[in-house]
C-alpha positions as CSV (number, residue, x, y, z in Angstrom):
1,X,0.0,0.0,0.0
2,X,0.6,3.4,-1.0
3,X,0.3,5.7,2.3
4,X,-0.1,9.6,2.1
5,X,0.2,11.7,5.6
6,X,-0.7,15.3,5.3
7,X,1.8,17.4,7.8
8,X,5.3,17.9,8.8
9,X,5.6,18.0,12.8
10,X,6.3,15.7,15.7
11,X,2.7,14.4,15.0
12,X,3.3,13.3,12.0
13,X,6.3,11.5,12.7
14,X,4.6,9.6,15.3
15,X,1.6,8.4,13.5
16,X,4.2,7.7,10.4
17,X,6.2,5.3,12.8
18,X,2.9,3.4,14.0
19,X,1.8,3.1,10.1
20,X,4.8,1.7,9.2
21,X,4.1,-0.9,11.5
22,X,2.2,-2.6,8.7
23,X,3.4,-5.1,6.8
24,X,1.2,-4.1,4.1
25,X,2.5,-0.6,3.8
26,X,5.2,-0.2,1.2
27,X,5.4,3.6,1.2
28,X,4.7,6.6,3.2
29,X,4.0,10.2,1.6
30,X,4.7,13.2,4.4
31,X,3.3,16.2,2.7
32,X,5.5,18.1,3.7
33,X,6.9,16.1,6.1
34,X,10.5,17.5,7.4
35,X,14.3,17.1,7.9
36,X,13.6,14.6,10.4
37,X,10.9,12.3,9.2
38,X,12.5,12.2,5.9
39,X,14.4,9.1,7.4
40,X,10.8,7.2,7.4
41,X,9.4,8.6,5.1
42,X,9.3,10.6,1.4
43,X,8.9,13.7,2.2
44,X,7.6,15.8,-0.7
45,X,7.4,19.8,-0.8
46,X,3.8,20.7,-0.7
47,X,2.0,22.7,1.8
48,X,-0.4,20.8,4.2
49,X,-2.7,23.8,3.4
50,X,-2.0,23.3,-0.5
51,X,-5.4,21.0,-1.2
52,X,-5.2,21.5,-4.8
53,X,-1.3,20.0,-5.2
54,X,-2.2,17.5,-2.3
55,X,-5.1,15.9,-4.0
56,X,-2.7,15.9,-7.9
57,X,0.5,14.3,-5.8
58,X,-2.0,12.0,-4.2
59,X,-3.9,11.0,-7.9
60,X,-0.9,11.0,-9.7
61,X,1.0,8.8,-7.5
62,X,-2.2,6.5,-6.8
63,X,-2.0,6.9,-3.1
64,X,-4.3,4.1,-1.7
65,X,-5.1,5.9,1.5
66,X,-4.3,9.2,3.2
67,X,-4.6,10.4,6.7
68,X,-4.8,14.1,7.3
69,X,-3.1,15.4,10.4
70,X,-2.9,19.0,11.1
71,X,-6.2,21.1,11.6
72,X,-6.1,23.7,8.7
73,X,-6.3,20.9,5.5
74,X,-9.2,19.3,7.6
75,X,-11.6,22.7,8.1
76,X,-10.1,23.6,4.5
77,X,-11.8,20.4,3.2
78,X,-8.9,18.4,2.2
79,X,-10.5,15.0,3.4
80,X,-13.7,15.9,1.3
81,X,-11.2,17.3,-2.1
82,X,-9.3,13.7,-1.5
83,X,-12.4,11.1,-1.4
84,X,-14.1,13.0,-4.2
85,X,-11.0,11.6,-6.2
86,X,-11.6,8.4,-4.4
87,X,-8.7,8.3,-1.8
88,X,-9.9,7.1,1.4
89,X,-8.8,9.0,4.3
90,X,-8.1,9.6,7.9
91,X,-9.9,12.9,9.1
92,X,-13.0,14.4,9.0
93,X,-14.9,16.0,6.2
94,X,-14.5,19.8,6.5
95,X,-18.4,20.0,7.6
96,X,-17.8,18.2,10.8
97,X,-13.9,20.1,11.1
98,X,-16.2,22.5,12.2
99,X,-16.0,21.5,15.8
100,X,-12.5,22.7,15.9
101,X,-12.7,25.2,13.0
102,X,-15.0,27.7,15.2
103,X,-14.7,27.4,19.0
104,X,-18.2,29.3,18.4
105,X,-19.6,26.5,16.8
106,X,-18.6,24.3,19.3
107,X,-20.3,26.1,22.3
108,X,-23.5,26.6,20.8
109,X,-23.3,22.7,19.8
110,X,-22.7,22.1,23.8
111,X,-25.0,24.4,25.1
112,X,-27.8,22.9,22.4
113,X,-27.4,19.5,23.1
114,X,-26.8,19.7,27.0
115,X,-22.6,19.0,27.3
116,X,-21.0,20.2,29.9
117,X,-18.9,23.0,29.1
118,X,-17.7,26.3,30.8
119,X,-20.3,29.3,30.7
120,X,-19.9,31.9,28.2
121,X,-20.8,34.7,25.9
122,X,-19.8,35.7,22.3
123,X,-18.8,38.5,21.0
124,X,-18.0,40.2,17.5
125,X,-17.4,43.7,18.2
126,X,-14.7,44.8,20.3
127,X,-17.3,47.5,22.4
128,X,-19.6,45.2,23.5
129,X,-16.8,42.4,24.1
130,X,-14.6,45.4,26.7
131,X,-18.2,46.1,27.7
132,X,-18.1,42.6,29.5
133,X,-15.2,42.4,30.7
134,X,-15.0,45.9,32.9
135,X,-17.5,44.0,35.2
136,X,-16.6,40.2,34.5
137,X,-15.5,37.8,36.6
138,X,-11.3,37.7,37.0
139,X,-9.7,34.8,36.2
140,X,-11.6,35.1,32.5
141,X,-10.7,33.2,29.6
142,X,-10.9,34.8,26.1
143,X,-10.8,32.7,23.1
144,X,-10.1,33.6,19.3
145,X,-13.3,31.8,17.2
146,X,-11.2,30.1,14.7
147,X,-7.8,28.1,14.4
148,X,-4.6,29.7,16.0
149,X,-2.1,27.2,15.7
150,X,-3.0,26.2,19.5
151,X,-2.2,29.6,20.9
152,X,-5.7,31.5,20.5
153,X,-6.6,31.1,24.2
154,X,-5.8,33.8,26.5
155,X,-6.5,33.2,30.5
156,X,-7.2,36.6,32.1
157,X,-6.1,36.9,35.8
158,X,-6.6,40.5,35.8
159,X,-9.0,42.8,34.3
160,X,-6.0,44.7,32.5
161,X,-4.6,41.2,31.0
162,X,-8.4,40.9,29.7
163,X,-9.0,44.5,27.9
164,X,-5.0,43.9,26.2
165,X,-6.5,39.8,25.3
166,X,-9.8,41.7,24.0
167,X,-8.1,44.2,21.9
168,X,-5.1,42.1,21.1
169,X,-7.5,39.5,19.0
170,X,-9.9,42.0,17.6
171,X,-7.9,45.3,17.0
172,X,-4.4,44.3,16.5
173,X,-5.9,41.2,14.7
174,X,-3.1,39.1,16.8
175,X,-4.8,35.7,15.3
176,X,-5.9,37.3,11.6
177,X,-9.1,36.9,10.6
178,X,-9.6,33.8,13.5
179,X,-10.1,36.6,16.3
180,X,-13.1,38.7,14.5
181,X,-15.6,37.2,16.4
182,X,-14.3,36.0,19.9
183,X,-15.7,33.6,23.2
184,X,-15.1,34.8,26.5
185,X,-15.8,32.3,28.8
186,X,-15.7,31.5,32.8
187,X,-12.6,29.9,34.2
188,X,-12.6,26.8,35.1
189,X,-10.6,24.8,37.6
190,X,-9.2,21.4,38.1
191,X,-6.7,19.0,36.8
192,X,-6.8,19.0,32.9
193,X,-7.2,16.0,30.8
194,X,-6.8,15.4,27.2
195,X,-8.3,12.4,25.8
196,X,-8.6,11.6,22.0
197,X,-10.8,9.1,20.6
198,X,-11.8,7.1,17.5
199,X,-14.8,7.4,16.3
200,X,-16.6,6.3,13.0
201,X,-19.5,8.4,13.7
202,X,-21.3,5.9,15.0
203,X,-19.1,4.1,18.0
204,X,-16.4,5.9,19.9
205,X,-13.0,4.6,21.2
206,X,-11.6,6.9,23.8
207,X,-7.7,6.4,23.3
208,X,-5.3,6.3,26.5
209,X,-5.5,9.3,28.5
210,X,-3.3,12.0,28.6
211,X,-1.4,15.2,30.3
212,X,-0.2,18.3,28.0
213,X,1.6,21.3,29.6
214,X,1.2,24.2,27.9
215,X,2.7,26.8,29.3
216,X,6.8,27.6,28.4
217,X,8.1,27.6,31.9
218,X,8.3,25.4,34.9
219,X,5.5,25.1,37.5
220,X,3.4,26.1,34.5
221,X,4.3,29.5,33.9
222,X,4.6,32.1,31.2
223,X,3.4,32.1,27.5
224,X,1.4,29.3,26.2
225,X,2.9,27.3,23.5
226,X,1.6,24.0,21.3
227,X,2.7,22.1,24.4
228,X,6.0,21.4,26.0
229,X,5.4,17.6,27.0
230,X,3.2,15.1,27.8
231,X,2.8,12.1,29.9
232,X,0.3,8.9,29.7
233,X,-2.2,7.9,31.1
234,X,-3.1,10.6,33.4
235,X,-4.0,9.8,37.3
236,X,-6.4,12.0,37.5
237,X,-8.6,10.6,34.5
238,X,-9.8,7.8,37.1
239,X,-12.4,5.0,35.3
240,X,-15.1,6.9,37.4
241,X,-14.1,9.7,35.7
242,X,-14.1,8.0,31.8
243,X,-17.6,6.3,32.5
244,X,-18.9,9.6,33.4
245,X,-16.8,11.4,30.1
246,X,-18.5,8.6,27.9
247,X,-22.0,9.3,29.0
248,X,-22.2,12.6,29.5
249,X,-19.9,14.1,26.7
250,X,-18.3,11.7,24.3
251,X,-21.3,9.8,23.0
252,X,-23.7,13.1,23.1
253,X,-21.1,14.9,21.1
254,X,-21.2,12.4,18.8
255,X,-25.0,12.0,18.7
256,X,-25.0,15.8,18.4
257,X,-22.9,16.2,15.0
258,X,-24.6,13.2,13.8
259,X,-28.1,15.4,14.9
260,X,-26.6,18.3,13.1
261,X,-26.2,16.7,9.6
262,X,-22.4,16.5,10.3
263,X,-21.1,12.8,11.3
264,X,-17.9,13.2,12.7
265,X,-15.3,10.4,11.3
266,X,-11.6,10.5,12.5
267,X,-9.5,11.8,15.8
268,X,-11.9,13.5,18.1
269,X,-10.2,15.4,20.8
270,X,-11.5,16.6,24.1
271,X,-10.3,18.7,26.4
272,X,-11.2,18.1,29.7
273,X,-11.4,19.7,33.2
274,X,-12.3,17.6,36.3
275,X,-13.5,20.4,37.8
276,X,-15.3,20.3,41.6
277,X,-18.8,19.6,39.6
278,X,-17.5,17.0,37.2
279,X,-15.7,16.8,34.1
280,X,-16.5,19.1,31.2
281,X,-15.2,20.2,28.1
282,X,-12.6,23.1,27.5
283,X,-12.2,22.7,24.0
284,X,-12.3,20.0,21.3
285,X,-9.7,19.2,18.6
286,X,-10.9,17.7,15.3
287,X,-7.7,15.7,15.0
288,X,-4.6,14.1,16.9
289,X,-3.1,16.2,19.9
290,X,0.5,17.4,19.2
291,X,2.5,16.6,21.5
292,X,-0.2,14.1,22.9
293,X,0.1,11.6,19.9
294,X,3.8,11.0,20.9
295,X,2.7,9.4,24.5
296,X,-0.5,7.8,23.2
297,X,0.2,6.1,20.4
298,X,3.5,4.5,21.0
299,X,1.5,2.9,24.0
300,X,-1.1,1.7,21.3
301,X,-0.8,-2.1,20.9
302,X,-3.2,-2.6,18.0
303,X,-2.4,-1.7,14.5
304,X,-3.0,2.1,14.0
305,X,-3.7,1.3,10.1
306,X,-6.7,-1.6,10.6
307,X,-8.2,0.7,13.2
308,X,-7.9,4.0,10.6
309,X,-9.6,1.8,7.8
310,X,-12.1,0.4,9.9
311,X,-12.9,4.0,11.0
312,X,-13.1,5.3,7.4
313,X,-15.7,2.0,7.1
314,X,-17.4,2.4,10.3
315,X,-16.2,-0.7,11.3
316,X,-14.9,0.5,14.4
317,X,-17.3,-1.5,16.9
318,X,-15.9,-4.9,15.3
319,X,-12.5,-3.7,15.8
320,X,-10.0,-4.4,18.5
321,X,-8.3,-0.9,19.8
322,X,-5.7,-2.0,22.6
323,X,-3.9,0.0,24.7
324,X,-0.5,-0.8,26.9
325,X,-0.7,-0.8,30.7
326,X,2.7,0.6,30.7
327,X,3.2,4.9,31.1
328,X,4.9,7.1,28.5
329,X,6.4,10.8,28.9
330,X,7.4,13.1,26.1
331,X,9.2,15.6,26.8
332,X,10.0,18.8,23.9
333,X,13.0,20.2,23.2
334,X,12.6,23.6,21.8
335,X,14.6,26.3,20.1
336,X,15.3,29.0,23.2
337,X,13.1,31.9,23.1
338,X,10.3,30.0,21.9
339,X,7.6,30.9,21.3
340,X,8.9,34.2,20.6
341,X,11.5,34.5,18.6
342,X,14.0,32.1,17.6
343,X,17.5,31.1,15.7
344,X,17.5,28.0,13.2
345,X,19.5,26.2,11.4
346,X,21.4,24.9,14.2
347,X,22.8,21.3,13.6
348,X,21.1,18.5,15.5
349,X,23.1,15.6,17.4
350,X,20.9,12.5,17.8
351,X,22.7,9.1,18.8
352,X,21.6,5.8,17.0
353,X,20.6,5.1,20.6
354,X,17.8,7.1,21.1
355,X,16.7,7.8,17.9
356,X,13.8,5.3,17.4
357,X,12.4,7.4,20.6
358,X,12.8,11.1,19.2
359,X,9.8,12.7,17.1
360,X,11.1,15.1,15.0
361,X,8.7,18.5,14.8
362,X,11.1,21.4,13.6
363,X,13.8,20.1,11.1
364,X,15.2,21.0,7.7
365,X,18.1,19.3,5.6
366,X,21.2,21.4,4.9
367,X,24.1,20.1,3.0
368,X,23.2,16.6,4.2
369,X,22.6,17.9,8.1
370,X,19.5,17.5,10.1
371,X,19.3,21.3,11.3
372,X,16.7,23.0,13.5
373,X,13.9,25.0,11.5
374,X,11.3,25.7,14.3
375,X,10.0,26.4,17.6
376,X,9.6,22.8,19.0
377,X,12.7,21.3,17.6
378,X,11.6,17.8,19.0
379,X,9.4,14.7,21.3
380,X,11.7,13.0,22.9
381,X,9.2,10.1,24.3
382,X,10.2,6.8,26.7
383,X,8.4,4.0,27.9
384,X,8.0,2.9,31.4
385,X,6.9,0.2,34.1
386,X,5.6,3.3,35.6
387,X,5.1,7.0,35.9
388,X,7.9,8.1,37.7
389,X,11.0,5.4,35.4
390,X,9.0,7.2,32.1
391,X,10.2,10.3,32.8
392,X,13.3,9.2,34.3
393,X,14.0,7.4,31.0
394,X,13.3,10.5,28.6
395,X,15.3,13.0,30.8
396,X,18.1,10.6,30.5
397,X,17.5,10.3,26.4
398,X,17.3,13.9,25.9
399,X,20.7,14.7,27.5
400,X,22.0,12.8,24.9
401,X,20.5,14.8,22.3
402,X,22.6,18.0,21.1
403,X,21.8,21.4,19.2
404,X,22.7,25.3,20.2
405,X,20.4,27.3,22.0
406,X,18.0,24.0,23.0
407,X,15.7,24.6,25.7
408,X,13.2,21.9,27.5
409,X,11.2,22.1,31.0
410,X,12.3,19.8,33.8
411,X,9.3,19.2,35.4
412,X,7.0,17.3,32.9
413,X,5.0,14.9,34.9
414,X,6.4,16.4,38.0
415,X,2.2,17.4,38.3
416,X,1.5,14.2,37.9
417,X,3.5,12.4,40.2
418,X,2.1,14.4,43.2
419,X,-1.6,13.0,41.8
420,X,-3.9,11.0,44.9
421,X,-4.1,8.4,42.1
422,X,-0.3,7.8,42.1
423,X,0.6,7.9,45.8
């Protein structure tokens, strides 16, 4: 089989890993891929938001099956451009990307159908929207309506750090055209889960938990970025916890786009907080988590093809998704002053040792050197018996690794060590 991925980050590498798992696969596609996964992959130089060359490379090359990654080609309609050529795919159709595409959407689909969510208003002129916030609540969280490579969310913990969120998104235009129309919602508070799920639109497969940390410095502080590590499964996602998730949001979300005329096939994301009242739903992703994907699926022990196909033929509740007991931590090394400004080019040192553990996100090829070319250089993930020999194992790894100017946290999982569930 002929295998396409749409995307070029640590994501990407990952999944392309798991596929090649398959016997059946002969060769993976990364569109565009990068300096890194071009040692699993061809990587070919066409924009994942380039649907019209994507779906010629893909019918030129008779592609037998494509999975789209990132979230831009999926709200763009590359999944629906693809199977109109008759290339099966991966991904939602760009009717049901929607759920990611417009956080407006989203909370008028939750509200509608009953999903618990945090409370919130919507706003698309920037009057009415300071209006709200000179008598809000403080902490407040304001969010850009449409896709912001992960950073359109801006927690509030003064009134001040509102007005400049407000005005940042829909006068400086901060996140383009995705902050003309904005959600300013009540802040919620509790551990944070992400769980991501098949689903074929009709059955849904919650996928090993997870733990992101967002934020760029240790004990969670400073800018948000797309995520600086990640460990699996986390303690505080408790099987109380998932029966309650399953019955209260993941099968009504999926009832409710089904409701709506727009059955949701693929990676279904949701962001959760176990908040004092019960889970509920920050945000949800219409594909794979980055850097989530690196802890979750080296831990899955099924074929990631067979389940994809039987998701693109809703076979899913006839197929066997297994998970690992084991525990995984990824931990990202970036490019200091991320996710700011940056240097690249920087050559990158990975020993044969480790390198069947490293996920590359941020990599370019110059005169035959893997060099660094973004802001999360790479997932550096390990396996382990338990929490606390996971993370142990992917410090180790990553002080192997070598490049100028590299920059990682030192306390990913340290949050979730100190969990009830783990002590």
């Amino acid at each position: 089989m002929k295998i396409l991925v749409v995307g070029g980050g640590g994501r990407e590498h990952a999944i392309i890993r798991k596929l090649k798992e398959n016997k059946d696969v002969a060769e993976i596609y990364a569109l565009p891929g990068n300096g890194g996964i071009a040692s699993d992959a061809v990587c070919v130089d066409i924009g994942a938001k380039d649907i019209e060359k994507i779906v010629a490379f893909a019918v030129e090359n008779k592609i037998d099956y494509a999975v789209v990654a990132p979230d831009d080609p999926l709200v763009l309609g590359c999944v629906d451009a693809l199977e109109e050529k008759g290339i099966p795919c991966f991904g939602p159709r760009a009717n049901a990307a929607i759920i990611e595409g417009s956080k407006v959407f989203s909370k008028e689909l939750m509200k509608k159908y009953s999903i618990p969510t945090a409370a919130c208003e919507v706003f698309s002129d920037v009057d009415s929207a300071l209006e709200y916030v000179a008598t809000a609540p403080i902490p407040t969280v304001i969010k850009a309506d449409g896709l912001a490579l992960g950073k359109g969310v801006i927690i509030a913990f003064t009134r001040e750090e509102a007005v400049a969120a407000v005005k940042s998104m829909m006068c400086d235009k901060a996140f383009g055209k995705s902050g003309e129309r904005i959600v300013i919602e009540e802040f919620l508070e509790g551990p944070e889960v992400s769980v991501l799920s098949f689903t074929d639109g009709k059955t849904v497969v919650p996928m090993i938990s997870s733990m992101d940390h967002k934020r760029i410095g240790e004990n969670d502080t400073g800018l948000n970025t797309g995520g600086m590590g990640t460990i699996a499964p986390n303690p505080y996602y408790t099987d109380a916890v998932a029966a309650e998730c399953m019955e209260k949001i993941f099968l009504p979300t999926i009832n409710a786009m089904n409701a709506e005329g727009r059955p949701f096939k693929g990676c279904l994301y949701f962001g959760l907080m176990i908040t004092k009242d019960g889970p509920k739903v920050i945000e949800y992703n219409c594909r794979f988590g980055d850097p989530e994907t690196q802890v979750v699926l080296p831990l899955l022990e099924s074929d990631l093809l067979t389940v994809m196909q039987a998701v693109t033929n809703e076979k899913l509740a006839e197929t066997e998704v297994k998970f690992s007991e084991k525990n995984a931590c990824c931990v990202i090394m970036a490019s200091k002053g991320y996710p700011e400004s940056y240097g690249k080019g920087y050559p990158i040192d990975i020993p044969q040792s480790v390198k069947e553990n490293v996920y590359v996100a941020g990599a370019a090829i110059k005169d035959g050197q893997v060099v660094t070319s973004g802001g999360r250089v790479l997932g550096v993930t390990a396996i382990g018996e338990t929490l606390e020999k996971a993370i142990n194992a992917s410090y180790d790894m990553v002080k192997e690794i070598k490049f100028e100017n590299s920059y990682y946290r030192r306390d990913i999982g340290a949050r979730a060590l100190k969990a009830p569930e783990v002590n």
